[in-house]
C-alpha positions, 0 to 999 in steps of 0.5 A: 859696570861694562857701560861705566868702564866703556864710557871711562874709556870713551873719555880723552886724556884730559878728561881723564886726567882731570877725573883721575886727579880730582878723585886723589884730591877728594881721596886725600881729603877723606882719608885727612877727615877720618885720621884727625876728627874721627880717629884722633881720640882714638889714636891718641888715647892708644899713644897715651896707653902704650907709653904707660904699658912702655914704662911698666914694662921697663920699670919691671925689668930694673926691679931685683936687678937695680939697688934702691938708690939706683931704682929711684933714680931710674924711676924718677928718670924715666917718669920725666922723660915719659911725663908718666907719675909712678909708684913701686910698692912692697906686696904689702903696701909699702913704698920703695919709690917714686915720682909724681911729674903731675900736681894732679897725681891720683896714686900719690893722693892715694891713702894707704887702704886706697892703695891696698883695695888697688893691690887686691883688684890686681890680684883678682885681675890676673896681675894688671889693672887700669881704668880711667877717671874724670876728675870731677868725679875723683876716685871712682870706685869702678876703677877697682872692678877687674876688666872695667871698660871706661869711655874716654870724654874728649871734652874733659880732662882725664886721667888713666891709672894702671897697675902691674904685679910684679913676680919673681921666678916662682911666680910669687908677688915681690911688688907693684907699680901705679902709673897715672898719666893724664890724658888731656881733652882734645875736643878743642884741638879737634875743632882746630884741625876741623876749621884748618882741614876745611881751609886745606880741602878747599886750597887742595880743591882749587889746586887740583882743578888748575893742576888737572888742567895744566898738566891734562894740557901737557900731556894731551897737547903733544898727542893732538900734534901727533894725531893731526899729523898721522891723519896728514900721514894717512893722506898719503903725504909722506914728508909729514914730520912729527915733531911733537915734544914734551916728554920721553914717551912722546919724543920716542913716538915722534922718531918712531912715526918719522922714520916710518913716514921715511920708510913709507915714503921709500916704499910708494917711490917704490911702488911707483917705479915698479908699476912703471917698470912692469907697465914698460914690461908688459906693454913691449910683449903686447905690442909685438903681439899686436904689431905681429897680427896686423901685419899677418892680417894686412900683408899677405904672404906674411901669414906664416909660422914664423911670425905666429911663432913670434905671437907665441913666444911673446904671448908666453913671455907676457903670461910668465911677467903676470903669474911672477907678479901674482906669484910674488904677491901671493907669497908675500901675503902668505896666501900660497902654502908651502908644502915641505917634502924631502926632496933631493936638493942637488937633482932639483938644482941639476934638473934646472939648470939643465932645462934652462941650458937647454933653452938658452942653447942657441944663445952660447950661454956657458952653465959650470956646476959644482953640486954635491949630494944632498937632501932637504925637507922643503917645497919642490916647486917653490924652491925649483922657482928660487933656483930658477929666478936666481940662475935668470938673473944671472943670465941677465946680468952675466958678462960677454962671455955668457958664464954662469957658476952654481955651486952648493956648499955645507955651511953648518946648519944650512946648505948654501945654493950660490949663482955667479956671473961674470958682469960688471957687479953690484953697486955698494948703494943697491946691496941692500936693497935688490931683494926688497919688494918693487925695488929694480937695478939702475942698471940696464939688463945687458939683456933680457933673455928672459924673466919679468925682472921681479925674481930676486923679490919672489927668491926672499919671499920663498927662502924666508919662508922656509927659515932661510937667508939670503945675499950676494956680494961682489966676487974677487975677480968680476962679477957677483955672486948671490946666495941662498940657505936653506936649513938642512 
């Protein structure tokens, strides 16, 4: 069954639909066989029954309520309408009324002791009778067995005869009805169906095999467009467009991979310019390092602390660019866990900002707090980073007067950490985009104090993982602010 289920599953949509409709198509065939050539006599001789027990039990329950008049006319009525003969008898024998629908009529050619040995067999069945007879043999006298079983002939004409004791509420006999429907030979009619079911199976077949390929091919065509297009795609040819149609599902897929063809597209342009920006990064610090060591290998007396202290800043500075890139790599792909701890969320923020004071101090740079008390369960170290980045890009991007606001606020269910410069802002076309992965400002650093020029990617990482959000806008007066929450 597994190695069936595996090959189904091996098979393309077209061969599968062609299989699926082609099983409906025999399914449909055997099931018309079966109901009209093998159950038909069985279906129509119960039709016949249960039209006879209807009219019995009708004819039962307008005896005692209808005068005679009206329950021969009711009788004839209903015997028309059913093409059912009948007859309503006294207990003993006699007849109140009737109607005979057939010329062939067996309880109407009934004598009186014919009708007697009849009301004595429902007597001794428990109050009905019925049995079935050939013609040619006319009145059988098993007919009068209690519980006779009789097999219908489909080939012959037959005819049904059925009686019912009727009581009143003391359970006493108070009359009879003989019912007698014929039930006509339906051999002929089956051979009919079977030469019509024949021509039918054969114009369902031929159908299905021209139907299953048609609609196989609409609905495997648009998949093969796409699927030949997505291997385009996996190239690396972004412009690729998906334009497959054909129904609602297949529409939807198309714009779905459209769109992230779009975004795939934005993604390797962006990629492109970060190596580009970080390969610029990395080769100015390399070249001063090696500019610096030559000229104190090849000039003497230029072999002195001043230049080795410059070898070191920029060996720093490069060793800073390349963990901000692993770091940012790590914590996108979630190969670096946060350990959450309470922490002290304002002496956290007051320590950074010191330290980054402190080494900024030559540089004038201007550090005005508003932090109140508070406390959070979070990662020290990677939120002292978040804060860390955040105040960088500040000093980056500040204005001349070289200010810089923090400030926390309570917003709710989160503590808001804000930094604001006073630089020229944020363009409307980049607000939504300076925090994504690779994605750098057009704008040129007023100056490069410090940082690898990825943080902002590195600060979303961090405050998404801790269930936080981010943003900036642009302030009021000049500058722009940008903010992070994190859940108190």
């Amino acid at each position: 069954m597994s190695k069936l289920k595996e090959k189904f599953n091996s098979m393309s949509i077209q061969t599968k639909t062609f299989f699926l409709l082609s099983m409906f198509c025999i399914a449909v065939v055997s099931v018309l066989w079966l109901l009209m050539v093998q159950y038909l006599p069985r279906i129509y001789e119960k039709q016949r029954k249960n039209r006879i027990y209807s009219v019995a039990a009708k004819t039962e329950a307008a005896f005692g309520v209808l005068s005679a008049e009206e329950l021969g006319r009711f009788v004839r009525n209903l015997a028309v309408e059913n093409d059912v003969c009948r007859q309503v008898l006294s207990p003993t024998g006699e007849s109140i009324c009737g109607a005979c629908v057939n010329k062939s009529c067996k309880i109407h050619r009934m004598n009186y002791f014919e009708m007697l040995n009849m009301i004595i067999a429902t007597q001794q069945s428990g109050g009905k009778i019925e049995g079935i007879y050939q013609k040619r043999f006319g009145f059988d006298a098993k007919l009068l067995v209690p519980n006779a079983k009789y097999e219908y002939d489909s080939e012959e004409a037959q005819s049904m005869v059925y009686s019912r004791r009727i009581v009143n509420a003391k359970e006493e006999p108070v009359g009879y009805i003989f019912l007698n429907i014929q039930l006509s030979p339906v051999a002929a009619t089956i051979s009919t169906i079977r030469q019509i079911l024949v021509i039918v199976s054969i114009i369902m077949i031929v159908l299905t095999v021209f139907l299953s390929a048609y609609i196989s091919k609409i609905i495997s065509k648009p998949l093969e467009t796409i699927s030949k297009n997505a291997k385009q795609l996996a190239t690396g040819d972004y412009e690729t467009v998906f334009d497959a149609t054909g129904y609602s599902e297949v529409n939807e897929l198309s714009e779905t991979l459209n769109y992230t063809a779009g975004e795939l597209g934005k993604v390797d342009s962006l990629r492109r310019d970060f190596i580009a920006n970080v390969s610029h990064d990395l080769r100015t610090p390399l070249t001063l390092i090696s500019g610096y060591a030559e000229i104190m290998r090849d000039i003497p007396g230029e072999n002195n602390s001043e230049n080795a202290q410059v070898i070191i800043n920029e060996s720093n500075r490069l060793s800073t660019l390349v963990n901000d890139v692993l770091d940012m790599s790590k914590i996108q792909s979630g190969a670096i866990p946060m350990k959450p701890e309470k922490m002290s969320l304002s002496d956290t923020l007051t320590e950074t900002v010191h330290q980054l004071s402190e080494l900024l101090k030559d540089e004038k740079y201007e550090f005005v707090s508003d932090i109140f008390d508070c406390e959070i369960v979070a990662d020290k170290a990677r939120i002292r980073q978040c804060i860390y980045n955040l105040l960088i890009n500040a000093v980056n991007y500040t204005g001349d007067d070289k200010k810089i606001f923090v400030k926390t606020e309570d917003k709710e269910n989160y503590i808001r950490i804000s930094v604001t410069d006073t630089g020229d802002g944020i363009d409307e076309s980049e607000a939504d985009r300076i925090w994504d992965r690779y994605y750098k400002s057009e704008k040129n650093h007023k100056r490069a104090v410090t940082g690898s020029g990825i943080g902002l990617s590195i600060v979303k990482s961090i405050v998404k993982s801790h269930n936080g959000r981010c943003g900036a806008y642009n302030t009021a007066d000049k500058g722009a602010c940008f903010w992070i929450e994190l859940p108190k």
